[in-house]
N, C-alpha and C positions, 0 to 999 in steps of 0.2 A: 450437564455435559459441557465440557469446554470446544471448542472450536478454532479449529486451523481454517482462519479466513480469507486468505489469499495462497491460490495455488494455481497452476496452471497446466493446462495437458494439451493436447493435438490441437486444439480449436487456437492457441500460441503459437507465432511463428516462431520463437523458442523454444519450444518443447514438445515433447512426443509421447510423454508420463498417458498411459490408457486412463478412462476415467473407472473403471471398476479395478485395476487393480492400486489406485490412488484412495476409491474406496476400504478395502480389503486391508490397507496399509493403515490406514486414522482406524480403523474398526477396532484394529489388532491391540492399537495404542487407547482406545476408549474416546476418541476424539470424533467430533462431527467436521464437517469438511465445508464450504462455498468455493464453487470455482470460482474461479474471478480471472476470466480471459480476457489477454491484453486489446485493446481498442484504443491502438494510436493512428489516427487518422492518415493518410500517406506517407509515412514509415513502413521501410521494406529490410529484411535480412535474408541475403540470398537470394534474391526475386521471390521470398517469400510475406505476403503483406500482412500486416502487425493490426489488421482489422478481420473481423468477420460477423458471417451472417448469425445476425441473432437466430433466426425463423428455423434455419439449420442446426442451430445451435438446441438450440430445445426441445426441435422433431426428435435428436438422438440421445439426449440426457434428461428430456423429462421424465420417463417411466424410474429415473433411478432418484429422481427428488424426495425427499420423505422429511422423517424428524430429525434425522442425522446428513442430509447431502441436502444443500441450497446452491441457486444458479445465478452467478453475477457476473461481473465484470470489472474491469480493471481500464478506466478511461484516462490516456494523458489530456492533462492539462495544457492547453496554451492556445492562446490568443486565434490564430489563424486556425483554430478546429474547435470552435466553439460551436459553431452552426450545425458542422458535421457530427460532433456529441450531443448535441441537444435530439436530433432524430435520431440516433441510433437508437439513446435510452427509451425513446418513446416508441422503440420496435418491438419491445417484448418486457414482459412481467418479470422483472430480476427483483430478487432477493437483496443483493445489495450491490450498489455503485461506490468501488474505490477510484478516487480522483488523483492521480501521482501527475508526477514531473519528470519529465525524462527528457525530454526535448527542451533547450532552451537558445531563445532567437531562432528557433528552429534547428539548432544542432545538437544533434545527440549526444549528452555530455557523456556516456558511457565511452566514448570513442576521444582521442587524443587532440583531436581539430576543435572542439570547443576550445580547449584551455589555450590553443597556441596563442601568446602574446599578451597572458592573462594572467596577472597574480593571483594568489588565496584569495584574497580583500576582492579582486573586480571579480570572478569566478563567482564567488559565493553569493558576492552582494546581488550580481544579477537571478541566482537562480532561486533563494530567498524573496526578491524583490519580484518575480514573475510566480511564484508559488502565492503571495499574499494577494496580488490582483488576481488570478484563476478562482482563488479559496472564496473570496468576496463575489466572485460573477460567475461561479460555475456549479451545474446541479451534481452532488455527491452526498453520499452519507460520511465516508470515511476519508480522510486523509491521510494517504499513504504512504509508506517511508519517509518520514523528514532527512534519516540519513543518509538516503539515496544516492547524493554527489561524492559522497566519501568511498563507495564502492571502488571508483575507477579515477579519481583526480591524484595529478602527478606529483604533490606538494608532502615533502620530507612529513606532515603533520597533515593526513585527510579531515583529520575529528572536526567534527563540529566547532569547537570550541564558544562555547556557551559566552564566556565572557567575553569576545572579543566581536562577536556577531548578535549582541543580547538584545538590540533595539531592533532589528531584520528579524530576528526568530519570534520575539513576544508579539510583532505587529502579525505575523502568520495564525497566534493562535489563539490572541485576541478574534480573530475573527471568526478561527473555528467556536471558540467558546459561544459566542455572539450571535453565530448563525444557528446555533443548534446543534453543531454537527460533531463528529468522533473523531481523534485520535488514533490512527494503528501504531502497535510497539509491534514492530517488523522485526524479528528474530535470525533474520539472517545473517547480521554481523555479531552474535549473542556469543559467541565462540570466541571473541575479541574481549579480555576485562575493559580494555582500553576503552572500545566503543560503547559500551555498556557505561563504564563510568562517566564518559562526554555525555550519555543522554540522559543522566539522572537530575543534571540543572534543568534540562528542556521540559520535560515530565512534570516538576517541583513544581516550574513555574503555568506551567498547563492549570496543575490542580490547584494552584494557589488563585486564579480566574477565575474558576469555576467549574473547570474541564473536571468531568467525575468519571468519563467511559474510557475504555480503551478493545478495539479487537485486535485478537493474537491473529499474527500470519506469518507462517515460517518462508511464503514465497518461493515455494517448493518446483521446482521445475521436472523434477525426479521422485521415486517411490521414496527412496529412502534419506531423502533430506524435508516427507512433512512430521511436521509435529518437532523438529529441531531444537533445542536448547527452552522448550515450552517451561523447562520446572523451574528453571533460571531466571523466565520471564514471570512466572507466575509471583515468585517472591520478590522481584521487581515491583509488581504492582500491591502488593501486600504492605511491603514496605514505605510504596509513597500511595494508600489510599486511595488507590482507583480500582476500578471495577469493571474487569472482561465481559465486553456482549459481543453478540452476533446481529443481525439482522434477518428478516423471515419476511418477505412483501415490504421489502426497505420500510420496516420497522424495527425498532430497537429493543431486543431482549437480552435481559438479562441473565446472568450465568452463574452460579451459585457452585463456589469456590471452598471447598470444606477447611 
């Protein structure tokens, strides 16, 4: 069974997606699910805060964990909430820990006040540059979205662009390789040929390291955006020789892709 690995519902200060009808939604589609709720340490939207209770979190979605629904988390990455991620994760038995980047200097690059006064080149370099120190010092299985800046950055050209940032990216996944850990191909901008073809150097050069996993997550904040552009991604991975797992007790299993 494949799996949509990152998704998020009420326990999100983003999102309000039920968790059994997010179930009902991957069932329909033949997909298993991990929630992966966000856990950015003093981030707030709305006076609504971007952390919560594990203990709470499992009282009301363990009965629904099985072979097909696993319970995780989604931890940002950065320097001044290391301390604060390290005991969270050790508040309760997840499934899997994705480690992202959302925050950078501590500003939210989704929002227009990071980039003020900031080119492509300083923008990128720093959020690259604060991705490969978190990836080297911080506990996660998965690392997720590399294309995460491109979402909301102001710049005529968001893409990645492989060539132009190719010693900032390969020093990121040297380390995943190194450390043991996974790659997510985040299927949310999969709707883009553009963004698709910018991350097919990133991926190459992943597997050409040594990187062999990859977990699918469509990042779904709503019913009807999980499982998103997944066939698109699957022949993605097809293509460049990697291989979709999930995690079950942040262990790594594999996924058998017919």
């Amino acid at each position: 069974m494949i799996f949509d690995s990152h998704m998020h519902t009420k326990f999100s200060a983003d999102s309000e997606m039920r968790a059994i009808d997010a179930i009902n939604r991957a069932r329909s589609l033949d997909l298993g699910v991990v929630f992966t709720e966000h856990f950015d340490y003093g981030l707030e939207l709305n006076g609504k805060s971007f952390s919560f209770d594990a203990a709470e979190y499992f009282g009301e979605y363990n009965n629904l964990r099985g072979d097909d629904v696993q319970l995780g988390a989604e931890v940002g990455l950065r320097k001044s909430a290391r301390s604060a991620n390290e005991k969270f994760i050790a508040t309760a038995d997840f499934d899997l820990i994705i480690g992202s980047i959302h925050l950078v200097d501590d500003y939210d690059i989704y929002y227009p006040e990071f980039y003020a006064g900031k080119d492509k080149a300083t923008a990128y370099g720093k959020y690259f540059a604060q991705m490969a120190d978190e990836a080297a010092a911080c506990d996660y299985d998965v690392l997720g979205h590399i294309d995460y800046i491109c979402r909301a950055a102001p710049y005529d050209n968001p893409e990645i662009d492989y060539a132009t940032f190719k010693a900032a990216i390969d020093a990121v996944l040297k380390i995943v390789v190194e450390r043991g850990k996974v790659l997510e191909l985040n299927t949310r901008r999969f709707g883009s040929a553009r963004a698709v073809n910018e991350l097919v150097p990133v991926y190459k050069k992943y597997r050409a390291l040594g990187g062999q996993f990859v977990t699918l997550g469509s990042d779904a904040h709503k019913v009807d955006a999980i499982g998103n552009y997944f066939a698109r991604a699957l022949d993605f991975v097809r293509e460049l020789d990697l291989t979709p797992v999930t995690f079950h007790e942040r262990r790594l299993e594999k996924i058998f892709v017919p």
